[in-house]
C-alpha positions as CSV (number, residue, x, y, z in Angstrom):
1,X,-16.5,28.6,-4.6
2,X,-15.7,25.1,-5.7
3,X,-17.6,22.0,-3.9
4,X,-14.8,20.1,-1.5
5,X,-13.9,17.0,-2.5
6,X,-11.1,15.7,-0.7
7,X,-11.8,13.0,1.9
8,X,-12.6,13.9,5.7
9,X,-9.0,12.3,6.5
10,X,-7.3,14.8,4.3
11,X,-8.8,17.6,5.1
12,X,-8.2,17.4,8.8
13,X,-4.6,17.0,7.8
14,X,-4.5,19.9,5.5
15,X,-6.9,22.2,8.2
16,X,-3.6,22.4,10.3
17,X,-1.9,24.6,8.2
18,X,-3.1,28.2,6.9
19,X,-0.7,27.3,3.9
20,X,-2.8,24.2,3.1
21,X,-3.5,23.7,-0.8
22,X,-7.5,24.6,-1.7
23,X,-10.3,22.5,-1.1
24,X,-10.5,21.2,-4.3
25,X,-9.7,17.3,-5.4
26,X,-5.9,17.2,-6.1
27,X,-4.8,16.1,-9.3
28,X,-2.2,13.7,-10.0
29,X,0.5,12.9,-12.6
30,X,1.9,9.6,-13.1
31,X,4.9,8.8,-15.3
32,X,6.2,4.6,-14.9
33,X,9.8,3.5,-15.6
34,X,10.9,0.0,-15.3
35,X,9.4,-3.4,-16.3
36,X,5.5,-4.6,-16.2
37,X,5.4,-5.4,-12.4
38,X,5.7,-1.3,-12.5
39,X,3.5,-0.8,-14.6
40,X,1.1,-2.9,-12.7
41,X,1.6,-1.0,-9.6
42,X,1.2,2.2,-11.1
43,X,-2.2,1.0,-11.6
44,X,-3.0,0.1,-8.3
45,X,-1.6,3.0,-6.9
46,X,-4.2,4.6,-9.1
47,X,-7.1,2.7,-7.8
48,X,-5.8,4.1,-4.2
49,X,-5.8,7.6,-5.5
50,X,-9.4,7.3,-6.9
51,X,-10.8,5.5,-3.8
52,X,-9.3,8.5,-1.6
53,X,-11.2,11.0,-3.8
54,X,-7.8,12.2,-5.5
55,X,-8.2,12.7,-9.5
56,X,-6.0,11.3,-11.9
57,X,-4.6,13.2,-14.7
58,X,-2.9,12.5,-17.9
59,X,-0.4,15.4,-18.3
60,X,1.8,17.2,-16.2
61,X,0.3,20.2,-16.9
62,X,-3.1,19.8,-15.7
63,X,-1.1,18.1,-11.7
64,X,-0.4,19.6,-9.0
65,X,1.4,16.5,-7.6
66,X,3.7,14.2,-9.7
67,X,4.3,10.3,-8.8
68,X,7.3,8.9,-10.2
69,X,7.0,4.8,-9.8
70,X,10.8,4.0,-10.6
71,X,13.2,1.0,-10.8
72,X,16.3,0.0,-9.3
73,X,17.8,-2.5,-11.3
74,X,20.5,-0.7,-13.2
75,X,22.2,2.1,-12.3
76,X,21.1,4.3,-15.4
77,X,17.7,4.0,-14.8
78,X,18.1,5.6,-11.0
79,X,19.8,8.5,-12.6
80,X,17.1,8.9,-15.4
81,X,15.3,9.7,-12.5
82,X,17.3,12.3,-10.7
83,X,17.1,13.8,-13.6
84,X,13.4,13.6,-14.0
85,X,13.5,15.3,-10.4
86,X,15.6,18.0,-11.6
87,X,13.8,18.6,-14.7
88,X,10.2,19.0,-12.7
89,X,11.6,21.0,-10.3
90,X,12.6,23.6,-12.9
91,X,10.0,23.8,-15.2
92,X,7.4,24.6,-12.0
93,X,9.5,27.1,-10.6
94,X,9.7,28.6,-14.6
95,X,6.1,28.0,-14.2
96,X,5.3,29.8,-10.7
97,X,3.7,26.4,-10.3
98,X,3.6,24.7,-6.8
99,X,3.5,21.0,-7.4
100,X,4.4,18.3,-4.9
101,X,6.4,15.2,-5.9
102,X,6.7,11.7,-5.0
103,X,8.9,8.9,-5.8
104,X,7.2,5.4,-5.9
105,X,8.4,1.5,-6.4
106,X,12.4,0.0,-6.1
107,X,14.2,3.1,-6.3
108,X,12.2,4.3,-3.1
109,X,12.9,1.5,-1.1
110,X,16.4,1.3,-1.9
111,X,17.1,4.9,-0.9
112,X,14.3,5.8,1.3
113,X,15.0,9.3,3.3
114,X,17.8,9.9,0.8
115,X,15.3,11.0,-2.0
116,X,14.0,13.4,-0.3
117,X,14.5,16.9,-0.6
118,X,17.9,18.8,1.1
119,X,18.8,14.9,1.8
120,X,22.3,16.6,0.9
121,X,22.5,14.9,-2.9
122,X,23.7,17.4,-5.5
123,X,22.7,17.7,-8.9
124,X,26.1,18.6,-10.2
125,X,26.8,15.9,-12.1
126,X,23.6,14.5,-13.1
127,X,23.5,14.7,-16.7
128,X,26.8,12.2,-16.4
129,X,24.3,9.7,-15.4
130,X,26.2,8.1,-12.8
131,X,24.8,7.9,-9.3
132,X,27.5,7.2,-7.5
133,X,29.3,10.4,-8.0
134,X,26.7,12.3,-6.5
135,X,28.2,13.9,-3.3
136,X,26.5,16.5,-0.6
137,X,26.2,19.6,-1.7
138,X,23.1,21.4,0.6
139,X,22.7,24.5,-1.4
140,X,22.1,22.7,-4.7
141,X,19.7,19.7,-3.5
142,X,17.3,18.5,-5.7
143,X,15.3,15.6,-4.4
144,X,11.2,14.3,-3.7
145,X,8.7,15.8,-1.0
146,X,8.0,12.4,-0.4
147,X,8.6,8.4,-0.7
148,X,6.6,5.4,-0.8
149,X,8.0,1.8,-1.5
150,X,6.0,-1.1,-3.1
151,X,4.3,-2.2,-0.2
152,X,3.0,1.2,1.1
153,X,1.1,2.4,-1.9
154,X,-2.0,2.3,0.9
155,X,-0.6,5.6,2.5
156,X,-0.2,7.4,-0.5
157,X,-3.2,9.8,0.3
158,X,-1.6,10.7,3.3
159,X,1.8,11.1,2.2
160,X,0.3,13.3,-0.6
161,X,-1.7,15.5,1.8
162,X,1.2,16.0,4.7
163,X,3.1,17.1,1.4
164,X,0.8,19.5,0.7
165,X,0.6,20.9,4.0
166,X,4.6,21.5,4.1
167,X,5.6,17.8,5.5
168,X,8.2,15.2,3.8
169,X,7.2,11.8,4.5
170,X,8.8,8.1,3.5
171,X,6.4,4.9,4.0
172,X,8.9,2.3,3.3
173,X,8.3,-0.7,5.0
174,X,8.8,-4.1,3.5
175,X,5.7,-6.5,4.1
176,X,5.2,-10.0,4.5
177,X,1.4,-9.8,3.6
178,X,0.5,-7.5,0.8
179,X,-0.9,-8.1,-2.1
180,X,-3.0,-5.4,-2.9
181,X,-5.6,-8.4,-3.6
182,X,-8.3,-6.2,-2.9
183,X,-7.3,-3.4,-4.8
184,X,-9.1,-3.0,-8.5
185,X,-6.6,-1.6,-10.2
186,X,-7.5,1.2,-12.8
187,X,-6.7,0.6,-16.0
188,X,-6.1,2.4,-19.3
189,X,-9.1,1.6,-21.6
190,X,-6.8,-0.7,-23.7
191,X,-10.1,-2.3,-25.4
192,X,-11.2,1.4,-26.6
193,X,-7.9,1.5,-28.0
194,X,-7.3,-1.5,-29.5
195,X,-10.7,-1.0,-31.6
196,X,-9.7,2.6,-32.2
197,X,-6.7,1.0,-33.6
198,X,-8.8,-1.6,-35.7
199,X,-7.8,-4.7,-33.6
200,X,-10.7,-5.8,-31.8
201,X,-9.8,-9.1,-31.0
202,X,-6.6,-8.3,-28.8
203,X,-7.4,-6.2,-25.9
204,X,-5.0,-7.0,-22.9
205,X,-4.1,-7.0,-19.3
206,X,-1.8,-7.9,-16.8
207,X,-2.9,-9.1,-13.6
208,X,-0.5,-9.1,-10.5
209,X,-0.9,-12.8,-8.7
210,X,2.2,-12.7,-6.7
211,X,5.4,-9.9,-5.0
212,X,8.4,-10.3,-3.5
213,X,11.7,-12.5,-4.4
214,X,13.1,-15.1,-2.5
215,X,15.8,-16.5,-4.8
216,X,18.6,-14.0,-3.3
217,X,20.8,-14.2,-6.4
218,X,24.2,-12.6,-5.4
219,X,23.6,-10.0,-8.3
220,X,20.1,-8.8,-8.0
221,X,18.3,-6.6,-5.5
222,X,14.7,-6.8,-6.6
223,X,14.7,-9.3,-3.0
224,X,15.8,-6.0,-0.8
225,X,13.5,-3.5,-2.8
226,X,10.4,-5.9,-3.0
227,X,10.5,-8.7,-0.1
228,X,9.8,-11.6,0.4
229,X,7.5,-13.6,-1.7
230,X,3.6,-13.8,-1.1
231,X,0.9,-14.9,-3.0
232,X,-2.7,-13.7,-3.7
233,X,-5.4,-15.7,-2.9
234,X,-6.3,-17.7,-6.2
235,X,-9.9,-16.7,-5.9
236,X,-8.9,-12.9,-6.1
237,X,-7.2,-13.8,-9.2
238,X,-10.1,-15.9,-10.9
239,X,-12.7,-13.2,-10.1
240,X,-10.2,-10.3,-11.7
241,X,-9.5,-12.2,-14.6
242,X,-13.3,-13.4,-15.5
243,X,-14.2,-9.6,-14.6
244,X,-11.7,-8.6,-17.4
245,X,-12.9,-11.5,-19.9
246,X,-16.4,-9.9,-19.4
247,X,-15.5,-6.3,-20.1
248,X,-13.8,-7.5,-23.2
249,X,-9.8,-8.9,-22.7
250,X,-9.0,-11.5,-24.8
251,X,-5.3,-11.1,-23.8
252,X,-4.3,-11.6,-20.0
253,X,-0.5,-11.4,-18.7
254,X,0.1,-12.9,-14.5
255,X,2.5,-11.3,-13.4
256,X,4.8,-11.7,-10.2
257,X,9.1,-11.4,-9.4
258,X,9.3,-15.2,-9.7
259,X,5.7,-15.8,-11.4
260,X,5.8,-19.9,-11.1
261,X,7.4,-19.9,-7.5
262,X,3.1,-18.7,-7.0
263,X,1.2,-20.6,-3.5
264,X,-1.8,-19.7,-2.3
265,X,-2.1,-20.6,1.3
266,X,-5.3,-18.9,1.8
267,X,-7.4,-21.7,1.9
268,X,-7.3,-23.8,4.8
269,X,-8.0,-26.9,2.5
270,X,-5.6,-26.3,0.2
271,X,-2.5,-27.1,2.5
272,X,-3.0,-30.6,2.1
273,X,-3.8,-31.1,-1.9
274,X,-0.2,-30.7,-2.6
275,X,2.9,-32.3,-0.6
276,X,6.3,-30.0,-0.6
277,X,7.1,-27.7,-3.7
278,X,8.6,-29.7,-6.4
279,X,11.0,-27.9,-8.2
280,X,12.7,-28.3,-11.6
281,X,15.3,-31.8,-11.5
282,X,18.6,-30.2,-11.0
283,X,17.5,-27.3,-9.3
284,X,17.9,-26.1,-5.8
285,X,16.6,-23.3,-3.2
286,X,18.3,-21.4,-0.6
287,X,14.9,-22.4,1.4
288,X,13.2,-25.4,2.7
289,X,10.6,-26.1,0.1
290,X,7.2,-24.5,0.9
291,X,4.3,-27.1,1.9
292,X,0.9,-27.6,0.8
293,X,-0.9,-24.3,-0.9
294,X,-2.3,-24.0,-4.1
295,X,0.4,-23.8,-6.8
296,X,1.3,-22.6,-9.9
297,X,-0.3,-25.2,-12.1
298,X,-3.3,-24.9,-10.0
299,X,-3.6,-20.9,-10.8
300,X,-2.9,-22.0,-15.0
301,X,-5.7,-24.5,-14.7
302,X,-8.0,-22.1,-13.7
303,X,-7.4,-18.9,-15.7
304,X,-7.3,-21.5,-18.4
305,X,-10.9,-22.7,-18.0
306,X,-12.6,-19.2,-17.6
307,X,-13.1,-19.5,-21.5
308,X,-11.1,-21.2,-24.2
309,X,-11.0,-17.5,-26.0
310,X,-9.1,-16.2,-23.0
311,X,-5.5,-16.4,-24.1
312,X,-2.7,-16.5,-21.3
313,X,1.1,-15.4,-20.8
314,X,3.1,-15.3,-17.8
315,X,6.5,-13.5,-16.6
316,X,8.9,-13.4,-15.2
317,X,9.3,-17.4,-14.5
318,X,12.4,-18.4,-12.7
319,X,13.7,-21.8,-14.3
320,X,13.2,-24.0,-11.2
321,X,9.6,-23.8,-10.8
322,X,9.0,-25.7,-14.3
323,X,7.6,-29.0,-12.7
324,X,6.4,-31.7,-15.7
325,X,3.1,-30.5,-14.9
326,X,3.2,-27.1,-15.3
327,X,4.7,-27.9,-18.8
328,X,2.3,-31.0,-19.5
329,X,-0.8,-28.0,-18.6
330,X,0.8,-25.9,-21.1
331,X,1.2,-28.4,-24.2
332,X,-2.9,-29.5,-23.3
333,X,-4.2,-26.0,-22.8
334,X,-4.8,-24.5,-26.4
335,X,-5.2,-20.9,-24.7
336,X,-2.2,-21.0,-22.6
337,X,0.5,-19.3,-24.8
338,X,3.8,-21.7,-25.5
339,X,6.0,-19.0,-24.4
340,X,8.6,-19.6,-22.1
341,X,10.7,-17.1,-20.7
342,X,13.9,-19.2,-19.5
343,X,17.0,-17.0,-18.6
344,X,20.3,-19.0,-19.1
345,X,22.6,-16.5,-17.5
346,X,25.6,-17.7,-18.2
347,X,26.7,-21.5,-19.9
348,X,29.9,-21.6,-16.8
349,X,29.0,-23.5,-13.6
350,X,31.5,-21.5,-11.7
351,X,29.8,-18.3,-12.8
352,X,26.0,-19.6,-11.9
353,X,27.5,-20.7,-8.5
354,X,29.0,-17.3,-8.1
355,X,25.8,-15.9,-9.1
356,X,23.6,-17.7,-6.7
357,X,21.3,-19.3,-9.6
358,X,20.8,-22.5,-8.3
359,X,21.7,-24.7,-11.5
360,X,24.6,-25.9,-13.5
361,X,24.3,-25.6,-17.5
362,X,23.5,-29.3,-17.1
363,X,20.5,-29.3,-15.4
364,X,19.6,-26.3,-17.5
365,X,19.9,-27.9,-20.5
366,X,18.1,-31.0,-19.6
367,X,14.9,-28.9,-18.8
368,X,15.1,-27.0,-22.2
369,X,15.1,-30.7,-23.6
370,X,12.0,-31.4,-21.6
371,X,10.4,-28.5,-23.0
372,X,11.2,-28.9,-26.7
373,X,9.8,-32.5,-25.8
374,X,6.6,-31.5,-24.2
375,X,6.1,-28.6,-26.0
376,X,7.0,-29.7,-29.9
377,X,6.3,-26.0,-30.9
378,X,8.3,-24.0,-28.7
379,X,10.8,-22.1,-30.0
380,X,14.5,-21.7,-28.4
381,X,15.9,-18.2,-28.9
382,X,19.8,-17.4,-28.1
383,X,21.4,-14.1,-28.2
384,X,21.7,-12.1,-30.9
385,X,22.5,-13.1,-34.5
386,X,25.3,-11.8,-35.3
387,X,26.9,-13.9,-31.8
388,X,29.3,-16.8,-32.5
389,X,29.6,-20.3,-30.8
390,X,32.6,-18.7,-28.9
């Protein structure tokens, strides 16, 4: 017989039921939709796994438990994902496999207990791809033995083994605190790849410095699916990044909601090197302005001087955290990449007001001025080309 490997916690879960899965590590299945922030937490959620003693796989076929780490930002991609749950669902019972399934990240938080399986959504009209028709139908529900949001990737293990022992679960509690700074995330060997691929000198990374939204535009829910903003501590970040340089990235992506809106409070010190948060000229916040912390520029500075062959990118910023010295850092710092990422929305001042953006097209033109003027090389680009002027 096997060697057990599953951790004390789990087992004494699983001992509770004479239905519980072997003793044997359980293998999971990942598969990430959505943008890089995903794609980020897909590795942390990994690191988790590992820690717990679960074992990552690369194919469905070798899991007995599939994660799903979804988005909520259009409507399409939620029902790409009903689908997915439809399709998995079939192919094990084709299979006479029993596997487990989970459904991680935006789409979790947003419908929580609803995901779940004999929630009462039908898959009738799933390959329509509109959510919204979906209506209770309990003999043909299709739907997740478990959900975690972005802030609860912690209790995965346990979520996983109460699902294997016959018990749906939802962690979905927003948090004001986590930042998973302690978390190593495991990554895909994108070095061994890249020299595979004969490009040696451009293995990459992205490293999460910041979660959560607090711009509350009337038209997005990343601020209800992924709370309220926090920061890591700058040191986590510094140690991650030179820990990467060292194993080999040249290529290192910060990523966060609203990247630039970054402060560290952490440090007791650091409340008092900088005064209130000084925000883009023309720009306003639904909130007071935050005080003292380590900004931004501060986090730029030092990536930037962990080596000059370190190169740096950023995303997503939001336009009013584009203070003159974030910019002046970027013109000065060779290895900090001159890409901006600066979403216009719209060119009306009725329609940014409706939207909640906090800037006219005046005040958003003025700071693509600044940029061209403190950044000579940057490079504006505007829809599509085949769009006219009207």
């Amino acid at each position: 017989m096997s060697p057990c490997y599953l951790p004390g916690y789990l087992l004494s879960s699983l001992r509770k039921f004479s239905h519980a899965v072997p003793c044997r590590p359980l293998k999971v299945y990942f598969e990430t939709y959505g943008c890089q922030m995903n794609r980020s937490d897909t590795e942390v959620a990994k690191s988790v796994l590992s820690t717990a003693g679960l074992q990552n796989v690369s194919s469905f076929q070798e899991c007995d438990t599939v994660l799903l780490m979804t988005c909520a930002i259009r409507e399409s991609s939620e029902s790409k994902i009903w689908r997915r749950l439809h399709h998995y669902r079939l192919v094990a019972k084709q299979q006479g496999r029993s596997i487990k399934i989970g459904v991680l990240g935006c789409m979790a938080e947003r419908l929580k207990e609803k995901l779940l399986c004999n929630s009462g959504f039908s898959i009738d009209r799933l390959t329509s791809g509109a959510i919204s028709n979906l209506e209770p139908h309990p003999s043909q529900s299709v739907g997740a033995d478990f959900v975690c949001g972005p802030d609860a990737y912690r209790d995965l293990p346990r979520l996983i083994a109460n699902a294997h022992a016959g018990i749906q679960g939802a962690s979905v509690a927003l948090s004001l605190e986590e930042t998973y700074a302690d978390v190593r995330p495991v990554r895909r060997c994108q070095a061994s790849e890249d020299a595979l691929e004969g490009n040696q000198s451009s293995p990459s990374a992205f490293i999460s410095v910041m979660r959560g939204c607090d711009n509350m535009c009337t038209y997005c829910i990343v601020p209800f699916v992924r709370g309220r903003e926090r920061s890591r501590p700058l040191s986590s970040i510094i140690d991650e990044a030179a820990q990467l340089f060292e194993a080999g990235v040249r290529n290192i992506t910060l990523l966060g909601q609203n990247v630039n809106s970054y402060c560290d409070h952490s440090v007791p010190q650091s409340r008092t090197l900088t005064s209130a948060t000084h925000l883009t000229p023309g720009f306003h916040a639904i909130y007071r302005p935050k005080l003292g912390g380590l900004r931004f520029v501060n986090l730029l500075d030092e990536v930037s001087r962990i080596s000059p062959e370190l190169r740096i990118r950023f995303t997503s910023p939001h336009p009013k955290d584009f203070p003159p010295e974030v910019l002046q850092l970027i013109a000065e710092r060779h290895n900090i990449c001159s890409h901006l990422h600066l979403p216009a929305q719209s060119g009306s001042a009725t329609v940014l007001d409706r939207m909640g953006r906090g800037y006219t097209p005046d005040a958003y033109l003025a700071l693509v001025e600044t940029v061209r003027k403190t950044i000579p090389v940057s490079l504006m680009v505007f829809g599509f080309r085949c769009c006219h002027h009207e």
